[in-house]
C-alpha positions as CSV (number, residue, x, y, z in Angstrom):
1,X,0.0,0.0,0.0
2,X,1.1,3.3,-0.9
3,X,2.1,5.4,2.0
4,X,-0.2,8.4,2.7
5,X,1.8,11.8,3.5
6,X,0.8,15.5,4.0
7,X,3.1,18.4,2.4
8,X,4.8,20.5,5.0
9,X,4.9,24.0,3.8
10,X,8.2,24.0,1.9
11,X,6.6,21.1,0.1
12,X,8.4,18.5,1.0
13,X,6.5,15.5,1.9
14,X,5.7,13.7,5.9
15,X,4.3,10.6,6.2
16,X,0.9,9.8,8.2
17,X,-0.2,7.0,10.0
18,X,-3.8,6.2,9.1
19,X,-4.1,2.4,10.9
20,X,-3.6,4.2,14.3
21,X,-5.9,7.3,14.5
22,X,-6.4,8.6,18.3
23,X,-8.9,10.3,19.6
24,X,-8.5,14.1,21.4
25,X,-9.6,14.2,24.9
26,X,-8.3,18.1,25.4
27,X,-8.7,20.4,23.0
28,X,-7.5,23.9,24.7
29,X,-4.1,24.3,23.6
30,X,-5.1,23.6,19.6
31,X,-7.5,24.8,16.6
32,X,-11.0,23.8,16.0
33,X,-10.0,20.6,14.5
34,X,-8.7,19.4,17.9
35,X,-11.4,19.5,20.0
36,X,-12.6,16.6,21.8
37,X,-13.6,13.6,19.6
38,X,-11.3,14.8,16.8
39,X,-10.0,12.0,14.8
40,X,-5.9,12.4,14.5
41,X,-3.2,10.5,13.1
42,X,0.7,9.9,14.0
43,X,2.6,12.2,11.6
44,X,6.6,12.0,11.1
45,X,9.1,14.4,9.9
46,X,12.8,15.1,9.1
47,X,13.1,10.9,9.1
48,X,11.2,10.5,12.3
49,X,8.7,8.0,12.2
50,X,5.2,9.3,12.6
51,X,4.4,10.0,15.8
52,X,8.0,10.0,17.4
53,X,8.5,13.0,20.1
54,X,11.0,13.7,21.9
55,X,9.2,13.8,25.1
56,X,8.6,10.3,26.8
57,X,4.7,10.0,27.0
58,X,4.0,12.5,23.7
59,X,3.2,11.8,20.2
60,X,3.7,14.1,16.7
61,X,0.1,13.9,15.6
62,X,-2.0,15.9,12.4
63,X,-5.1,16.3,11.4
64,X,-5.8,15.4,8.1
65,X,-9.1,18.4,7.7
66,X,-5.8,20.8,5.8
67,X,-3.7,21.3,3.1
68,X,-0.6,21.2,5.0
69,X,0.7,19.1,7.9
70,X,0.4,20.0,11.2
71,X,2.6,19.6,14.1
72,X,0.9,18.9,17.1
73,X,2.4,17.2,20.7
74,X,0.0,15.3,22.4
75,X,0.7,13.8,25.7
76,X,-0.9,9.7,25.5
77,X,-3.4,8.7,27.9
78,X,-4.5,13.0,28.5
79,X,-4.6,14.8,25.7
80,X,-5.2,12.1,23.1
81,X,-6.2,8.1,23.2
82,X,-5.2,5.9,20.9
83,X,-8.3,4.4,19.0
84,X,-7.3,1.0,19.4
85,X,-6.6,1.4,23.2
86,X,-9.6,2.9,23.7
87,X,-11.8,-0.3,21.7
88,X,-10.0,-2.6,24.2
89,X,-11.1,-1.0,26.8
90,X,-13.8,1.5,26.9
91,X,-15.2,-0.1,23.4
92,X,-15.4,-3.7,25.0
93,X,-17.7,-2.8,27.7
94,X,-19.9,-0.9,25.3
95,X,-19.8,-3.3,22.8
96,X,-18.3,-1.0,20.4
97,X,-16.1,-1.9,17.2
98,X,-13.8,0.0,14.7
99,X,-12.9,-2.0,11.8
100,X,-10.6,0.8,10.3
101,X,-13.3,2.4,8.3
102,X,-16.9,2.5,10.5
103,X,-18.1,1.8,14.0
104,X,-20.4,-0.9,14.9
105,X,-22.4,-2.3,17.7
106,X,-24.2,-5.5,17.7
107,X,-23.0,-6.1,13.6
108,X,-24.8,-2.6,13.4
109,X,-23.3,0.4,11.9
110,X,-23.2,3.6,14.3
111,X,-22.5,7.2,13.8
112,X,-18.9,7.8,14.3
113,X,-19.8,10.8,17.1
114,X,-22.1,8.7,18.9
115,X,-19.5,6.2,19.1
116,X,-17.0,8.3,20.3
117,X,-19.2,10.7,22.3
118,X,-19.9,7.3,24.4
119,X,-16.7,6.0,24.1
120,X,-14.8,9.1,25.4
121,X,-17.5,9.1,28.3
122,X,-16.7,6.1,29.6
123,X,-12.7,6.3,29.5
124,X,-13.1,9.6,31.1
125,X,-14.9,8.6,34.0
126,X,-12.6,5.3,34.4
127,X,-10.0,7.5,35.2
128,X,-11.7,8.9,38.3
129,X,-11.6,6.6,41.6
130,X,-14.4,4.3,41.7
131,X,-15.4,5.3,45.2
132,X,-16.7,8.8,43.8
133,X,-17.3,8.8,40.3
134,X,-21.0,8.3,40.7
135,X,-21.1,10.1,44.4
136,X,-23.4,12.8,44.7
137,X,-21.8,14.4,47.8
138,X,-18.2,16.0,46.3
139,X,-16.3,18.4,47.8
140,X,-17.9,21.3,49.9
141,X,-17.0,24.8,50.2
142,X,-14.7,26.0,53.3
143,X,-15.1,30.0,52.7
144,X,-16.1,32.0,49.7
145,X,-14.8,35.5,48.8
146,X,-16.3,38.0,46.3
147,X,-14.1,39.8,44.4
148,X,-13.2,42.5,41.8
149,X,-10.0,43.7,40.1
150,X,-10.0,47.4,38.8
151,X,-7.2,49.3,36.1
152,X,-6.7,52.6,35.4
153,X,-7.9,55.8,37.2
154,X,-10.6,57.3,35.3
155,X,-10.6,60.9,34.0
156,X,-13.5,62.9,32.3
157,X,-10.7,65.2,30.2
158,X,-7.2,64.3,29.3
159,X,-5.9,67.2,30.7
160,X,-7.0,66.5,34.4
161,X,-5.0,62.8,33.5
162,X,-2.0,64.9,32.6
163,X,-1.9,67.0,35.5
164,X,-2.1,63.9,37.5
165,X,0.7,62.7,35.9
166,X,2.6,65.8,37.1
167,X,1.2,65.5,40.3
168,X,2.3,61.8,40.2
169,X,6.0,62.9,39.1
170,X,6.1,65.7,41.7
171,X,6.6,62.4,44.9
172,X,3.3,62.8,46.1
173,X,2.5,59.2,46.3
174,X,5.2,57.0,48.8
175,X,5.0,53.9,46.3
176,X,6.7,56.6,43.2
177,X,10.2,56.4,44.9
178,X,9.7,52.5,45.7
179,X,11.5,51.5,42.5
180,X,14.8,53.6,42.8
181,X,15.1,52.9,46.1
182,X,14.9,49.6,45.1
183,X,17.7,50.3,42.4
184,X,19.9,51.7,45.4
185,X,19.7,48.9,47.7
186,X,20.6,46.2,44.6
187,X,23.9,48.5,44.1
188,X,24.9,48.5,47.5
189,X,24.5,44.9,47.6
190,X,26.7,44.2,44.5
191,X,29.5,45.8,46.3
192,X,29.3,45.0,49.5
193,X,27.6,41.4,49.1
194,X,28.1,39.7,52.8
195,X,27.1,43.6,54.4
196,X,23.4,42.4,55.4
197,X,22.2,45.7,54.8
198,X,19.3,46.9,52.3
199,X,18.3,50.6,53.2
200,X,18.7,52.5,50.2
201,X,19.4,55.6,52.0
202,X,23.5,54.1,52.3
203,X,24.2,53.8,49.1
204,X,23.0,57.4,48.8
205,X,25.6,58.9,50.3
206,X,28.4,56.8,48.7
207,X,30.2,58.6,45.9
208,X,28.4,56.5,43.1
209,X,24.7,57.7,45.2
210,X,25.4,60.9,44.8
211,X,26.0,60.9,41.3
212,X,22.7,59.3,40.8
213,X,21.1,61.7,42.9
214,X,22.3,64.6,41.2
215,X,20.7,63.8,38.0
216,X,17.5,63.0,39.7
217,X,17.4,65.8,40.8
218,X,18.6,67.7,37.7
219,X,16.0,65.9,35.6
220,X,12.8,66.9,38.4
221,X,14.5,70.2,38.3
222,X,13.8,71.2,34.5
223,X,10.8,68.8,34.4
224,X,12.7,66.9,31.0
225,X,10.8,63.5,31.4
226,X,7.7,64.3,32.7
227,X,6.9,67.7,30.2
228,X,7.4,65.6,27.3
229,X,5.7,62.8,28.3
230,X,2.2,65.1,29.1
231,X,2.4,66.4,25.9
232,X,3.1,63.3,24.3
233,X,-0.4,61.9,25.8
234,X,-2.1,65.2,24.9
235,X,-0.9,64.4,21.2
236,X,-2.4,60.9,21.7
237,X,-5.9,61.5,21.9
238,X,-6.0,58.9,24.2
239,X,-4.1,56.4,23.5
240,X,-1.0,56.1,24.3
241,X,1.4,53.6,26.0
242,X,5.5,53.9,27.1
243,X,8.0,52.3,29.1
244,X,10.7,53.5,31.4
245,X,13.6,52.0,32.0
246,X,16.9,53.5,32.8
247,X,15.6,56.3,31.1
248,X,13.2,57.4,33.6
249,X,15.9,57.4,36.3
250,X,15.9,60.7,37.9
251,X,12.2,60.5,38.0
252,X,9.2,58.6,39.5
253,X,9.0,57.3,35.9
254,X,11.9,54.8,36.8
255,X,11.0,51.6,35.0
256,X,7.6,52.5,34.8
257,X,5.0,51.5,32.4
258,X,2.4,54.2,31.2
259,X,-0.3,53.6,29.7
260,X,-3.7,55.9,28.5
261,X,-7.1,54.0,26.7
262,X,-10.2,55.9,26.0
263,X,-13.3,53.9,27.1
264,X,-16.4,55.6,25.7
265,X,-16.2,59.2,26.5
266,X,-13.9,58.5,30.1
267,X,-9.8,58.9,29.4
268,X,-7.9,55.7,32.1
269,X,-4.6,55.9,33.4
270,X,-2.3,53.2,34.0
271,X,0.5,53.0,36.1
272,X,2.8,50.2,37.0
273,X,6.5,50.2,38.4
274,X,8.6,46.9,39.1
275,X,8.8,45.7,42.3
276,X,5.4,47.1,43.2
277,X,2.9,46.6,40.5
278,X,-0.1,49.0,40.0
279,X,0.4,50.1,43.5
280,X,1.6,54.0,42.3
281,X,-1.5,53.7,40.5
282,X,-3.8,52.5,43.4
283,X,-2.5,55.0,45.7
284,X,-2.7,58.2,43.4
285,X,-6.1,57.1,42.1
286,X,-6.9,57.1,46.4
287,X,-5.2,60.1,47.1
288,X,-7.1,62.2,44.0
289,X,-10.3,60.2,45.2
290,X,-11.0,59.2,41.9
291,X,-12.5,55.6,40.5
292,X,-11.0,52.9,38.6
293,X,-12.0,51.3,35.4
294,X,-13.5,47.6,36.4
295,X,-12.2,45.2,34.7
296,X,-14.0,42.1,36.5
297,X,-15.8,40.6,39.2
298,X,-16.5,37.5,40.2
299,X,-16.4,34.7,43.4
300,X,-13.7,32.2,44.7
301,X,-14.8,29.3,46.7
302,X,-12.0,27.3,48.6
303,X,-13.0,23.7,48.9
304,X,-12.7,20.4,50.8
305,X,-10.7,17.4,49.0
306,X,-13.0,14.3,48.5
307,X,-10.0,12.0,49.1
308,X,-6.3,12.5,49.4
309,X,-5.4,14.5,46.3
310,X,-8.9,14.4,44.6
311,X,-11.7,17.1,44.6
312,X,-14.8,17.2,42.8
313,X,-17.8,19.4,41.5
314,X,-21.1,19.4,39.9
315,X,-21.7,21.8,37.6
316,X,-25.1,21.2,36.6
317,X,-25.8,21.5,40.2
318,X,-24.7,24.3,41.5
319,X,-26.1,26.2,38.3
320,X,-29.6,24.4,38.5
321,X,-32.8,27.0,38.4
322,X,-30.3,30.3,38.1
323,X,-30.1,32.1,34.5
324,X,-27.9,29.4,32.6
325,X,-29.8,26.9,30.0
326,X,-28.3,23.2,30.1
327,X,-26.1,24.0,27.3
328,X,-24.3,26.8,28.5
329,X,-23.5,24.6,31.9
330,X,-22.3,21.9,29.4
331,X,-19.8,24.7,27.5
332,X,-18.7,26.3,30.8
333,X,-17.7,22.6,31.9
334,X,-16.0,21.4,29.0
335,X,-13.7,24.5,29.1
336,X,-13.3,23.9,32.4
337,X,-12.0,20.3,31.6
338,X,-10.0,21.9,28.9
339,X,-11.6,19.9,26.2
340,X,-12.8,23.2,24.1
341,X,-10.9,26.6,23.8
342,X,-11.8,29.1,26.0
343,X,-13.1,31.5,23.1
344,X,-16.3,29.2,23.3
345,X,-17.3,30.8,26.4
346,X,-17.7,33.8,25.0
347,X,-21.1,32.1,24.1
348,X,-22.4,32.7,27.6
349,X,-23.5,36.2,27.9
350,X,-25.6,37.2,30.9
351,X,-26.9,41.0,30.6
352,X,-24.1,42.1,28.0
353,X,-21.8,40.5,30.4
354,X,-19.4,37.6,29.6
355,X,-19.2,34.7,32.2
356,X,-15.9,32.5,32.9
357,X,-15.4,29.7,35.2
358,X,-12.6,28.6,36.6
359,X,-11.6,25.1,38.7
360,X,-8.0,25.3,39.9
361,X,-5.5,25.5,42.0
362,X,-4.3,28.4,44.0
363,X,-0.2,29.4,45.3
364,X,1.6,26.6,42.5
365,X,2.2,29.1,39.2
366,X,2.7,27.0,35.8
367,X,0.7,24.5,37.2
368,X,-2.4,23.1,35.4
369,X,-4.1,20.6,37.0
370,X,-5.7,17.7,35.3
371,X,-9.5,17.8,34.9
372,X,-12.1,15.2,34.0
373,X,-15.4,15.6,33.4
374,X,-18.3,13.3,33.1
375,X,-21.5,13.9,30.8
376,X,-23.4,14.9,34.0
377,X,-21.0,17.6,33.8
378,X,-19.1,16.6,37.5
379,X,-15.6,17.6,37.7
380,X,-13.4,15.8,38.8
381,X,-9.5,17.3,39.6
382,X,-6.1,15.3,40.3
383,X,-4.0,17.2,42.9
384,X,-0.3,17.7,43.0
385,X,1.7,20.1,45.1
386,X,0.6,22.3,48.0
387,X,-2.0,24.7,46.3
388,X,-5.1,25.2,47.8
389,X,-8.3,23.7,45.5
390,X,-10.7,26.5,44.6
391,X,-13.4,27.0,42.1
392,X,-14.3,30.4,41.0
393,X,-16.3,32.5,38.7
394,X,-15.6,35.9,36.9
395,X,-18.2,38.4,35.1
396,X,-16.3,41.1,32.8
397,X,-18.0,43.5,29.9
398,X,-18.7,42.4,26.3
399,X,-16.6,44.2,23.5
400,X,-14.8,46.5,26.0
401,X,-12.0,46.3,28.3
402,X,-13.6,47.5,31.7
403,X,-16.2,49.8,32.6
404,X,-16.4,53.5,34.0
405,X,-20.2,53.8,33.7
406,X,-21.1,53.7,37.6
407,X,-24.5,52.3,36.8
408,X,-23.0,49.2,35.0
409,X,-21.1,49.2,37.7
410,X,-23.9,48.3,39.7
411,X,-25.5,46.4,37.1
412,X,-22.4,43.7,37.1
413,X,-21.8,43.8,40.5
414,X,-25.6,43.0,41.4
415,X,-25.3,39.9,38.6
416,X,-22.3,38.7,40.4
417,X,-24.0,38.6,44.1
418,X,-27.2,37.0,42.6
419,X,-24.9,34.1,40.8
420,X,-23.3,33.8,44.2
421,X,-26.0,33.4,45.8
422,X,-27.2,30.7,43.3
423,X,-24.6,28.6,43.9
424,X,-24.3,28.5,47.5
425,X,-28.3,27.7,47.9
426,X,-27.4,25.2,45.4
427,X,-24.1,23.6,46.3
């Protein structure tokens, strides 16, 4: 038989694998032809055999719905099942059959979805420990917190931003100086590394300070850095972004970030240093008693493990007689489970307001937990680590970045309490 290949895109020519398709499980990190129940095959390249990685546990796999090959890695057993695996297992309790071209049941011909649909279900829920998969009492919730994350001060007129700006440059805010100061200590410790000392105010009055010093003060003096950059945002017309580095020093620009965005007829600033994050911007947005654009609210629930390094949720549950339809609590948990993009999502809109849900882990960065769900829509999540399990859900504007209105303020913030509301009468 003549081998099949796909063309990569300087045409040369990589061979597929068509007797061992697999079937996606996750689809989150791909395009729309991965999802779950995508049918994939081993590809090779540059002599490899198809399907050879060069990560223990992956596999080089394409689709074969494109003109050129792709290059995907799937990891076996998570992201993507091998067909035939999943016949000797999942297939022989439901009776299922794949002769290489069709699926059957009973000598019967069935559609290929259905047949996967069912056979994906079933793998996925042998994966979770037998002692809960079909429990209806999962994990409960310890404490809940609301919450709400807001960026950029909000200004009627660009001029009142730009005065702030000066204002901002002229040290009214403590946090302004936080970032040379911080540049001071890291100096003094490079020369004098077993000194145990970290007050910036030393390293001031050494010879090398002072010379920093005086063209801090020679650049607030004659106002270099911060005139330009007001009339640069002026020019704008709102909007405008810049960085600082070493060419902010002198100022309380130093390795600063600023950035403008008109939202509707409202001009937001945007202020963050290293080392401190948007705190200049919080405490000069306090100090001028002004709001700040909100970007998203939402509720985190911390919860209770089911067994050692297990937790679990039902979705359908906790969203039961609220404002969702069943298929928008079937999206919310497949993303969730990671087997569709999170762009999908963006089918739930509640009042012109977009709604995400989240099932994680807390305090253990570039860490992703591994999800299953089963088609009651119960998640179920494998721990590792020390993070603490939460599940959480956000609310944030349709086809604008946060909102200044104060009434959709209220509007969002309302929606949020009544969804929490839901789902603790319902969990």
């Amino acid at each position: 038989m003549e081998e099949f290949c796909l063309k990569r895109f300087d045409g040369s020519k990589c061979p597929v694998d068509l007797e061992n398709p697999l079937i996606m499980v996750k689809g989150c990190d791909f395009g729309k032809n991965y999802e779950r129940g995508s049918m994939v095959y081993p590809i090779g390249n540059s002599g490899k055999r198809p399907g050879q990685h060069d990560s223990e546990g992956w596999m080089t796999i394409s689709t074969l719905n494109t003109d050129t090959a792709n290059f995907c890695g799937v990891e076996i057993g998570k992201t993507a099942v091998p067909l035939k695996e999943m016949i000797q297992s999942s297939g022989k309790y439901l009776g299922i059959n794949y002769d290489g071209k069709s699926f059957t049941r009973n000598d019967k011909n069935i559609d290929s979805k259905v047949a996967i649909e069912e056979l994906l279900d079933y793998y996925t829920k042998m994966k979770i420990p037998e002692a809960f998969r079909d429990s209806s009492d999962l994990s409960k919730i310890v404490s809940s917190e609301k919450t709400q994350y807001e960026r950029g001060i909000i200004f009627e007129k660009l001029e009142n931003l730009a005065a702030a700006l000066i204002m901002y440059d002229m040290g009214i805010i403590n946090s302004s100086t936080a970032t040379i100061d911080r540049l001071y200590s890291d100096m003094w410790g490079a020369a004098h590394k077993n000194a145990g000392v970290d007050d910036p105010s030393i390293f001031k009055n050494t010879t090398e300070g002072k010379l920093i010093s005086l063209g801090e003060l020679m650049a607030r003096a004659n106002g270099r850095i911060v005139k330009g950059l007001v009339q640069e945002i002026l020019d704008s017309k709102g909007k405008y972004s810049r960085h600082f580095d070493y060419d902010g020093m002198g100022s309380a620009f130093f390795k600063t970030s600023v950035g403008v965005e008109k939202v509707n007829d409202k001009y937001l600033l945007e202020l963050s240093a290293a080392y401190v994050g948007d705190e200049p911007e919080r405490e000069l947005a306090k100090i001028l008693e002004r709001e700040r654009g909100l970007v998203r609210v939402g509720s985190t629930y911390k919860l209770t493990d089911l067994a050692p390094g297990w937790m679990g949720v039902n979705i359908e549950k906790i969203m039961q007689n609220g404002i969702l339809v069943p298929e928008q609590v079937n999206i919310l948990a497949k993303v969730v489970a990671g087997e569709l993009k999170s762009d999908k999502v963006s089918q739930i809109k509640l009042d012109n307001m977009e709604l995400n849900l989240d099932f994680g882990v807390g305090q253990e960065e570039n860490y992703r937990p591994d999800i299953s769900r089963t088609k009651d829509n119960k998640l179920f999540m494998k721990l590792k680590g020390e993070g603490k399990p939460y599940l959480s859900f956000s609310l944030s504007p349709v086809k604008k970045s946060r909102i200044v209105d104060s009434q959709e303020r209220v509007k969002i913030t309302k929606l949020r309490d009544e969804l929490s509301e839901l789902v603790q009468r319902n969990w």
